[in-house]
C-alpha positions as CSV (number, residue, x, y, z in Angstrom):
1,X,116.1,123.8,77.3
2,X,118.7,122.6,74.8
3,X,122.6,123.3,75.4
4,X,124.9,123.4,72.9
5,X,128.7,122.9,73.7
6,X,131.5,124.1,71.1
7,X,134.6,123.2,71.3
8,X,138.6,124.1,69.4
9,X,139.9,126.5,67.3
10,X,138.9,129.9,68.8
11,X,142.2,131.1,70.1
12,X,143.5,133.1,66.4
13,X,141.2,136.4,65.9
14,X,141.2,138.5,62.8
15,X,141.4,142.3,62.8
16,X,137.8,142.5,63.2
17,X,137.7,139.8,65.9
18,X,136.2,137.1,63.6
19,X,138.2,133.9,63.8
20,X,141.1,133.3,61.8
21,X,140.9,129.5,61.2
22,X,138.6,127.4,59.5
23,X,137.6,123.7,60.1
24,X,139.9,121.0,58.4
25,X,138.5,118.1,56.4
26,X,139.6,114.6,57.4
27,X,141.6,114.2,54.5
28,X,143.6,116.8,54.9
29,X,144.6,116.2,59.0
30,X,147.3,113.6,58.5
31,X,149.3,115.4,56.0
32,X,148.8,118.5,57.7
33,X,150.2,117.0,61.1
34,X,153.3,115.4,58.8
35,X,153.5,118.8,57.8
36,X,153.8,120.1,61.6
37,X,156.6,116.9,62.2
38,X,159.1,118.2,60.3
39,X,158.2,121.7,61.4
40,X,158.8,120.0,64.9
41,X,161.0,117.5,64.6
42,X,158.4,115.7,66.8
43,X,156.2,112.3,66.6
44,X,152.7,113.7,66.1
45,X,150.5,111.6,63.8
46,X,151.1,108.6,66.6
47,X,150.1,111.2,69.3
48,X,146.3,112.6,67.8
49,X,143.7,113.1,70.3
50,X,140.6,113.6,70.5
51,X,138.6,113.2,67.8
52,X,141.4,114.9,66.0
53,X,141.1,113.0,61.7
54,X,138.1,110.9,63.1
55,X,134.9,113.0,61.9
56,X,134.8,114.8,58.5
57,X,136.1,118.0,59.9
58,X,138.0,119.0,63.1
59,X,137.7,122.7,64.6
60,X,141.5,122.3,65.6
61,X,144.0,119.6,65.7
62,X,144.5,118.3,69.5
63,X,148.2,116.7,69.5
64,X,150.1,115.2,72.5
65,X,153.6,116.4,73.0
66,X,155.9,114.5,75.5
67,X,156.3,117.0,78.5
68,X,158.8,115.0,79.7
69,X,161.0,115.5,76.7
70,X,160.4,118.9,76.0
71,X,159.1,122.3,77.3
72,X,156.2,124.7,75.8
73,X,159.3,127.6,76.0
74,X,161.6,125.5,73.8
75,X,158.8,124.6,71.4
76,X,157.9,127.9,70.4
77,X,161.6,128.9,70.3
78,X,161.8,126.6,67.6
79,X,159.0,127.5,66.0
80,X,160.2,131.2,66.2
81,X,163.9,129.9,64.7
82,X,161.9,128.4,62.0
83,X,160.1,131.2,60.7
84,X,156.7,131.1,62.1
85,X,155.5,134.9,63.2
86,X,155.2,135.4,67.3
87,X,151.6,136.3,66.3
88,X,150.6,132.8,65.0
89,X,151.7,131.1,68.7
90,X,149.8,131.3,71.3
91,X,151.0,129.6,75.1
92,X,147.9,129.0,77.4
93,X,148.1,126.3,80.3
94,X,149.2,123.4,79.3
95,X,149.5,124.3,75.8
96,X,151.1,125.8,72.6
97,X,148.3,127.4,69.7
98,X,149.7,127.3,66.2
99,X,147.6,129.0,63.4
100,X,149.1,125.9,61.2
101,X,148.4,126.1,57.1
102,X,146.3,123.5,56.0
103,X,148.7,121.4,53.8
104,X,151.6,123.6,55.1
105,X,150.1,126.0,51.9
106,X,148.6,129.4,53.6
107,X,146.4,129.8,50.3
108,X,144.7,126.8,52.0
109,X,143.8,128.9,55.1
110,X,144.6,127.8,58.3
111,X,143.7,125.7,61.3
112,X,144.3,125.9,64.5
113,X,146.9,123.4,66.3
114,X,146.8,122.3,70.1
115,X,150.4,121.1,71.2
116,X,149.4,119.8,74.3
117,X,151.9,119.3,76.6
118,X,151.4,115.9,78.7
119,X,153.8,113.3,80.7
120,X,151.5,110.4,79.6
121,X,150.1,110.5,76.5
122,X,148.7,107.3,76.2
123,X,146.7,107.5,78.8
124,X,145.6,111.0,77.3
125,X,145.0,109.0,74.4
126,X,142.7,107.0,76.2
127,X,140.9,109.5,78.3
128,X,140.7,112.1,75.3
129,X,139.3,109.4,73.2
130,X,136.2,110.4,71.1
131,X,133.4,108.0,71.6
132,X,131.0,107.0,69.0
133,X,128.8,109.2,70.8
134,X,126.3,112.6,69.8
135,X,127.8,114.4,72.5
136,X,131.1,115.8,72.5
137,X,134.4,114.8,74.9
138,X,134.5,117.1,77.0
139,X,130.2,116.3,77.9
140,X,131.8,113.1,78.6
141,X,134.5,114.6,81.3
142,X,131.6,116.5,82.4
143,X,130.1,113.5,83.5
144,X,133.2,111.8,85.0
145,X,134.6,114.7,87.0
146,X,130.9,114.4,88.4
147,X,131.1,110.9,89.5
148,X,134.4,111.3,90.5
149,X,133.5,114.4,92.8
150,X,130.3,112.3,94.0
151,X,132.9,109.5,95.1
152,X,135.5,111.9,96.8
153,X,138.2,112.0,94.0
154,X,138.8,114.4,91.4
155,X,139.0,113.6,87.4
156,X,141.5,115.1,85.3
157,X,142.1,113.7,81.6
158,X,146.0,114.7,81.6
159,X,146.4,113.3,85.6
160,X,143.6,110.8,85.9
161,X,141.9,110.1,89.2
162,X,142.8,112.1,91.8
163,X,142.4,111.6,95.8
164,X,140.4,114.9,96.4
165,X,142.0,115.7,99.9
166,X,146.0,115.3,98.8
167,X,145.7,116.2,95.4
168,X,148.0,113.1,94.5
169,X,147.6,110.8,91.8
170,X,145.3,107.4,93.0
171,X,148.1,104.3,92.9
172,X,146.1,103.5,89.5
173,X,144.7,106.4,88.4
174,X,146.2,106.4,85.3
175,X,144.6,102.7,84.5
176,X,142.0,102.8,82.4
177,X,140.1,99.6,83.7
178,X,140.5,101.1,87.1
179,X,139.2,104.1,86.2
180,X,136.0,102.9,84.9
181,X,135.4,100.4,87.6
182,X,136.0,103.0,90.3
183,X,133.7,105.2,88.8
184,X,130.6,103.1,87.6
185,X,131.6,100.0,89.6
186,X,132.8,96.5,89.1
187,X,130.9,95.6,85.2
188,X,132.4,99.1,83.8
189,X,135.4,98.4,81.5
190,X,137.9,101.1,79.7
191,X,135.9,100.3,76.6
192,X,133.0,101.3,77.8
193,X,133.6,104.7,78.9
């Protein structure tokens, strides 16, 4: 039995519940997310995720935002002081949804925009970090929250490894290298994962 995973850019519906942003072509993701900086005021090209401007197209652009430097309320305030419409945000979790034009143009059509709200975004860069793999990231966390739960800890790409009795943080969970040993033992490096 085959299983197909889809992921991004599902949150923005039409009138007749069709969705109302496209896929972006790779060439078009970096000046779209310089586009969404000055929107912002905030460092976004520096903070892609994912396999955000790495294959030809992206379903939505996944972007870290420094949760220790700002708040999901005072994002979409400024985005409301700036012009956007209430109707093109969206707040869910740990993130804000922006049906962003492609290009900043609307005759380009739009795209969907992830400001995901994270307090280290490196490491989020690391664990959200698209493998040159056939399967997509989060069959990847599939597997590690797995292991992880196997092992008596929990995964979480925005927290790391987690003890699964406190809930706190592992001393090193947020280490890469540590990571990938503890999970698939001493040979296993961050690169590798």
């Amino acid at each position: 039995m085959a299983v197909n995973l889809y992921e991004g850019g599902n949150i923005f519906k039409d009138e007749q519940g069709r969705p109302a942003t496209t896929r972006i072509a790779r060439d078009n993701v970096v000046p779209t997310v310089q586009w969404l900086e000055q929107l912002t005021g905030l460092n976004l090209v520096d903070n892609m995720l994912g396999s955000t401007g790495r294959k030809e197209t992206s379903g939505d652009l996944d972007l870290g935002v420094d949760a220790t430097k700002i708040s999901k309320d005072v994002l979409i305030q400024q985005l409301l002081r700036k012009g956007v419409d209430a109707k093109d945000i969206r707040k869910t979790g740990d993130s804000v949804h922006l049906k962003t034009p492609i290009l900043g143009d609307p005759s380009n059509g739009y795209v969907q925009t992830d400001f995901m709200f994270l307090e280290d975004i490196p490491f989020a860069k690391w664990s959200m970090a698209q493998q040159l793999s056939a399967f997509p990231g989060s069959a990847r966390h599939i597997v590690m929250a797995s292991v992880a739960k196997a092992l008596g800890y929990k995964w979480s790409f925005q927290q790391g490894l987690v003890d699964r009795n406190t809930n706190q943080v592992l001393p090193k969970g947020r280490d890469a290298n540590f990571v990938a040993k503890t999970l698939f033992g001493p040979k296993a490096n961050a690169e590798t994962l």
